[in-house]
C-alpha positions as CSV (number, residue, x, y, z in Angstrom):
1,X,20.3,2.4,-9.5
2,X,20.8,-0.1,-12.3
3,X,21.2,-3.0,-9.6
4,X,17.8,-2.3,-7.7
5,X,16.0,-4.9,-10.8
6,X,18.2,-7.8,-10.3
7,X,17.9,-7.2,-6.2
8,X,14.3,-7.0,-6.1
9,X,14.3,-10.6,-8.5
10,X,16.2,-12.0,-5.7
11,X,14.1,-10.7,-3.6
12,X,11.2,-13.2,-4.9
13,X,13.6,-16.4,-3.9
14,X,12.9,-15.9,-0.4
15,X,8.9,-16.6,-1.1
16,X,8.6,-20.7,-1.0
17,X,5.2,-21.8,-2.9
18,X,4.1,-23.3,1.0
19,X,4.3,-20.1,2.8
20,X,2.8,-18.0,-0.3
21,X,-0.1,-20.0,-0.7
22,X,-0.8,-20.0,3.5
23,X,0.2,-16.2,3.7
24,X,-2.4,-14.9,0.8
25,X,-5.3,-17.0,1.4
26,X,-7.5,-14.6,1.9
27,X,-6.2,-12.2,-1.1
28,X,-6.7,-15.5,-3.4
29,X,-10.3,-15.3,-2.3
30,X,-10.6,-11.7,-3.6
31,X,-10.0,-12.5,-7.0
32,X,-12.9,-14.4,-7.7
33,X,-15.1,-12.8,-10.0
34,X,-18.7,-11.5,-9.5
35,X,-22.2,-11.1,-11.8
36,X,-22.2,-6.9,-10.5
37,X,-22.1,-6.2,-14.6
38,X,-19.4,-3.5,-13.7
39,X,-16.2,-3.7,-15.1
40,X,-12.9,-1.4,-15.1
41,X,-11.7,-0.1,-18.4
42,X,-7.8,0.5,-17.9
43,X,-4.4,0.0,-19.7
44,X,-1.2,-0.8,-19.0
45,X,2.6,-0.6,-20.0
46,X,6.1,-0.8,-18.9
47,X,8.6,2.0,-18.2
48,X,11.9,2.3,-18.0
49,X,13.8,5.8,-16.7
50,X,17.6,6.0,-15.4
51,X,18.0,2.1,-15.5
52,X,15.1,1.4,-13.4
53,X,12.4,-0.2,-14.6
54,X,8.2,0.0,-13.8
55,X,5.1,-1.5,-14.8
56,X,1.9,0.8,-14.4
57,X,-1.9,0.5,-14.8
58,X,-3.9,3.5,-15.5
59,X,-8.2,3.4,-15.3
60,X,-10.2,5.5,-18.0
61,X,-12.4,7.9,-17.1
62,X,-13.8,11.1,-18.1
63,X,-11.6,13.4,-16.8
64,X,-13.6,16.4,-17.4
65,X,-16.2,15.3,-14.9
66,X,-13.5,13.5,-12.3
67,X,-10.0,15.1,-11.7
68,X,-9.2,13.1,-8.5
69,X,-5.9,10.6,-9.0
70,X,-5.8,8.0,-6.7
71,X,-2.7,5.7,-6.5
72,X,-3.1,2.2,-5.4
73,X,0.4,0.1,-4.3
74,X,-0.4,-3.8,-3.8
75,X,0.5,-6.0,-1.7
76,X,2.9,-9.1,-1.4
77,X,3.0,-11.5,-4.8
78,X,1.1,-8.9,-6.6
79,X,0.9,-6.9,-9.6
80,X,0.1,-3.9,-11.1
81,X,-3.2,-5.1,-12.5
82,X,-4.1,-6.2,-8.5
83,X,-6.5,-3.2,-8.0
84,X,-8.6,-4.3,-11.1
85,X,-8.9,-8.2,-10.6
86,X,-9.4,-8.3,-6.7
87,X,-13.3,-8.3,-7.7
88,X,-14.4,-9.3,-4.0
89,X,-11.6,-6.7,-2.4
90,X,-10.8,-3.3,-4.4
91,X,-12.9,-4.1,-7.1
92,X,-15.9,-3.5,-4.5
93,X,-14.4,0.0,-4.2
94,X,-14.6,0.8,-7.3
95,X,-17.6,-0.6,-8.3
96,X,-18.9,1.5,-5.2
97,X,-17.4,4.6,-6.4
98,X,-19.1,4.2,-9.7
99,X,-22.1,3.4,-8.4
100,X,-22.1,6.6,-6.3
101,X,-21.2,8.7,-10.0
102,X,-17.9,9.1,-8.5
103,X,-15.4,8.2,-11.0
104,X,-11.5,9.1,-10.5
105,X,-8.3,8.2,-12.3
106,X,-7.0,5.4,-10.4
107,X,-2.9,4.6,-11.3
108,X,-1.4,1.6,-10.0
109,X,2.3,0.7,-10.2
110,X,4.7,-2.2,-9.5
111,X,8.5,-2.9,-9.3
112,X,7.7,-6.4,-8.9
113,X,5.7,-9.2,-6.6
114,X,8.0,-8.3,-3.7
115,X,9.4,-4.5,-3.4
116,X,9.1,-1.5,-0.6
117,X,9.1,1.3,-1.5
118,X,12.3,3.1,0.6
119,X,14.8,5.4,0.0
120,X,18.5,3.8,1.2
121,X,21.6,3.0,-1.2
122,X,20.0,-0.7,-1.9
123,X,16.8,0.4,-2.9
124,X,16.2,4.7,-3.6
125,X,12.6,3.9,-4.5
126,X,11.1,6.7,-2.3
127,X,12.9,10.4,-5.1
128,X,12.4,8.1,-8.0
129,X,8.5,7.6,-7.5
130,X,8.6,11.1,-6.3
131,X,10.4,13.0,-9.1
132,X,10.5,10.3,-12.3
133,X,7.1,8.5,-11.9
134,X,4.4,11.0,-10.4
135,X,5.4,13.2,-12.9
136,X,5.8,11.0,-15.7
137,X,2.3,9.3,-15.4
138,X,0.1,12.3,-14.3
139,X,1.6,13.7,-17.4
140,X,-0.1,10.7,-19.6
141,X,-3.5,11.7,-18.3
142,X,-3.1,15.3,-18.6
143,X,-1.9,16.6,-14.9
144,X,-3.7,16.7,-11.7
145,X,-5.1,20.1,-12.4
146,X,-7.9,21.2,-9.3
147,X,-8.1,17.1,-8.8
148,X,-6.7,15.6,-5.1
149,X,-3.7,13.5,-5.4
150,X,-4.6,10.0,-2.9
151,X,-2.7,6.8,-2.3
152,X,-4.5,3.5,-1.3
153,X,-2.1,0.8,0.2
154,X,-2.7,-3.1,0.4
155,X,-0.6,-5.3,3.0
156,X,2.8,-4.8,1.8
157,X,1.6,-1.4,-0.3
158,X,0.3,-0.3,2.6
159,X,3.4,0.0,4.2
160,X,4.8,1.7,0.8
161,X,1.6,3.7,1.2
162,X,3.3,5.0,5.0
163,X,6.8,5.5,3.6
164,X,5.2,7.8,0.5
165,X,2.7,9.7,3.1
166,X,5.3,10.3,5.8
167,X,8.6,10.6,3.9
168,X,7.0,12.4,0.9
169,X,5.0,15.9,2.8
170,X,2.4,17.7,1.0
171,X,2.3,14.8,-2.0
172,X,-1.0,12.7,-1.2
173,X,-4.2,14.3,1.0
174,X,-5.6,11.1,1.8
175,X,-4.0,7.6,2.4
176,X,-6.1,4.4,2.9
177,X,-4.4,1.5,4.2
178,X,-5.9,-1.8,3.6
179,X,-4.4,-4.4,6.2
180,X,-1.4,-2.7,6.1
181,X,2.0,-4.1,7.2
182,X,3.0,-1.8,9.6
183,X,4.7,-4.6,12.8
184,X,5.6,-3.7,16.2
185,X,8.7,-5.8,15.9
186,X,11.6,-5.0,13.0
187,X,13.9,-6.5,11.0
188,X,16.6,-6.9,13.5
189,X,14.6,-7.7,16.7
190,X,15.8,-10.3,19.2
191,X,14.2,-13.9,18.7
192,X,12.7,-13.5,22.1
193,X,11.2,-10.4,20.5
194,X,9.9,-12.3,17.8
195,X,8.3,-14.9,20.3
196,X,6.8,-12.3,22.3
197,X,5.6,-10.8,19.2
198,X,4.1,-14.1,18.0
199,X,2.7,-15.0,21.4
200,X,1.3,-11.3,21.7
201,X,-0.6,-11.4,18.0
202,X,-1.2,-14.9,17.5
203,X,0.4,-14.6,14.3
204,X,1.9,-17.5,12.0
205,X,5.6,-17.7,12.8
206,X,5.8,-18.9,9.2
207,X,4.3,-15.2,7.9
208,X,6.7,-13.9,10.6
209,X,9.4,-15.0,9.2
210,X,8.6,-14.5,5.7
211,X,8.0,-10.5,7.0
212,X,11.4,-10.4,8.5
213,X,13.1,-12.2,5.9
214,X,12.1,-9.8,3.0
215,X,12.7,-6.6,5.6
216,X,16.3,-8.1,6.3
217,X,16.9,-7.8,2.7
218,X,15.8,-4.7,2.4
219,X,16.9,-2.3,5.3
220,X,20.7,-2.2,6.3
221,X,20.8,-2.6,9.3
222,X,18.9,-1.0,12.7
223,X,19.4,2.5,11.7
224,X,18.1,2.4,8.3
225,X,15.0,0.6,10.5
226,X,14.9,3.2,12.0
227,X,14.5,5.8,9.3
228,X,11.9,3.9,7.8
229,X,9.6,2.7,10.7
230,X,6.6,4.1,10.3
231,X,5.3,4.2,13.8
232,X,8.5,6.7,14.2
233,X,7.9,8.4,11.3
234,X,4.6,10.0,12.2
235,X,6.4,11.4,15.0
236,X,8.8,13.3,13.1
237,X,6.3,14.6,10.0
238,X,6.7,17.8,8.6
239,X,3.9,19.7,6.5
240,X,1.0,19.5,5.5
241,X,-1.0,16.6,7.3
242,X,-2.7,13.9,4.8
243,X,-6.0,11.9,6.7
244,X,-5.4,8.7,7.1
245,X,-7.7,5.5,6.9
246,X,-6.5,2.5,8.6
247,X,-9.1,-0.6,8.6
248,X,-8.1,-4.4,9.0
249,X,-8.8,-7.7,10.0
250,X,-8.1,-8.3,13.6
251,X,-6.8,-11.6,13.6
252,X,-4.4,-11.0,11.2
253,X,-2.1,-14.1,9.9
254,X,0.9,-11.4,10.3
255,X,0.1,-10.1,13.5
256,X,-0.1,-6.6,11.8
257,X,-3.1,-5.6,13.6
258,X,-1.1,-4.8,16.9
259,X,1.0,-2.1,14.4
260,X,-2.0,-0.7,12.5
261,X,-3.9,-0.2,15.0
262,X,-0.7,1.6,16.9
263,X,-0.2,4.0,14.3
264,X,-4.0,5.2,14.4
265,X,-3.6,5.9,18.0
266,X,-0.1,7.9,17.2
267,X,-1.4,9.2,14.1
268,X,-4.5,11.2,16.5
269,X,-2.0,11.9,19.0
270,X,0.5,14.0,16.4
271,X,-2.6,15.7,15.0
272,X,-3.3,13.8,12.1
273,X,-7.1,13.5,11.3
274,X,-7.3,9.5,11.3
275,X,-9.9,6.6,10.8
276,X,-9.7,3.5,12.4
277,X,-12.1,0.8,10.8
278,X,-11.1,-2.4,12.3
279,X,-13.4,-5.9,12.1
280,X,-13.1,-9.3,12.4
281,X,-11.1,-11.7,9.7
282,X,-7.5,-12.5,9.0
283,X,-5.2,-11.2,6.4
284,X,-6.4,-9.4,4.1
285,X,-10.0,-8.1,5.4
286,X,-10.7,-4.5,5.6
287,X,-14.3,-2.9,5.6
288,X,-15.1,-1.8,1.3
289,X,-17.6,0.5,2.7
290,X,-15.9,2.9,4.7
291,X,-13.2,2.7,2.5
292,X,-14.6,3.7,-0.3
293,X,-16.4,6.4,1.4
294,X,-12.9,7.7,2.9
295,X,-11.9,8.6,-1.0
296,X,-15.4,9.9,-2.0
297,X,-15.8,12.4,0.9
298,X,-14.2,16.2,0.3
299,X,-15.2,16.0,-3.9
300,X,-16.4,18.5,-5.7
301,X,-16.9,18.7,-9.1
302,X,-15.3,21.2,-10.5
């Protein structure tokens, strides 16, 4: 596990400064900051447990008025601070929440700008966040108690959001994807697949490639696809269901619309209670409202 460091740092050579710039356009535009007069109070830190390091963010609150945790996994060239400085994206969520009096611990981590979060002898991501990390940081704001466990997902976090929900039963009740990455064609697709693919979406072959190129690094071969494709995971879930929120732009620079909006049809077909939020914008729009209303609804304060 010592190796999965070094692997994700080679990971970041794949991402020319062209194709960043072109592929997060829109997340650049979320960072600019606001006059709301609302501002996050969090921390941050580094940990490092059986060779494998993690950064972490963790938001103050009160906990005896708020025992929710909500997880947040960012996307592509991010960081764990992402939740807190995307003031025009998921700082809108917050602010929302807070607005509402509705005020939960929110922990972000990161392994790095570039990282998916799967369980294979390269990367065996999915136990350690599981059994070293859940653990580890609940127990630095004094345990989930009667609070709900949630996970929000951005682009590349959202499809680490999918592999945590559907690989992971019974750990999160609610999972918002924001413009997740969840594509209809994988690693090791055909190039007349790709094409098709391209054609079908109007995505930018350059983000295409970019999205295959990381996967390819990533997952071993078709198999190990396979086991990690979300739109056949929900098929094969086991346990207790977790609702799902799914909202995104539907001209997305990725294409990744044709795959979210997929897995909301398959996710209502194998009984999971699912929203499906999508509106008009590239990569990365998705509707603050809704999802900030998708965390809220269920609390009670205990």
């Amino acid at each position: 596990m010592k190796h999965i460091t070094s692997v994700i740092a080679l990971l970041l050579v794949l991402v020319s400064s062209a194709v960043f710039a072109e592929a997060n356009r829109d997340l650049s535009q979320q960072t600019e900051h606001n006059n709301s007069g609302y501002q996050s109070d969090y921390y941050c830190g580094t940990e490092t447990q059986l060779g494998i390091s993690f950064n972490y963010c963790i938001r103050n609150v009160d906990r005896t008025k708020n025992k929710d945790i909500v997880y947040f996994f960012h996307g592509l060239m991010g960081d764990e601070q992402s939740w807190f400085t995307q003031k025009f994206g998921t700082g809108m969520v917050e602010r929302k929440w807070h607005f509402r009096g509705y005020d939960p611990t929110v922990i972000t981590i990161s392994f790095g700008e570039v990282w998916l979060l799967v369980n294979n002898h390269r990367f065996p991501l999915l136990p350690y966040f599981k059994d070293i990390i859940v653990p580890l940081l609940e127990k630095k704001v004094g345990g989930l108690g009667k609070g709900r466990r949630m996970l929000i997902g951005q682009s590349m976090g959202g499809l680490n959001a999918l592999e945590a929900a559907l690989q992971l039963p019974n750990l999160f009740s609610k999972v918002a994807l924001l413009c997740p990455a969840i594509t209809t064609v994988g690693p090791f697709a055909s190039q007349d697949e790709i094409d098709a693919y391209i054609q079908r979406t109007g995505a930018n072959p350059k983000n295409v490639k970019l999205m295959l190129s990381i996967s390819k690094k990533v997952f071993i071969n078709q198999n190990d696809w396979d086991k990690h494709d979300p739109l056949k995971l929900v098929s094969r879930y086991h346990g207790r269901k977790p609702e799902f929120y799914n909202s995104i732009g539907m001209q997305d620079d990725f294409g990744f619309q044709e795959g979210a909006e997929k897995f909301s049809k398959l996710a209502a077909k194998y009984g999971f209670k699912s929203q499906w939020v999508p509106l008009q914008g590239g990569h990365c729009n998705f509707d603050r409202r809704t999802t900030a209303n998708f965390i809220m609804e269920g609390y009670k304060n205990d």
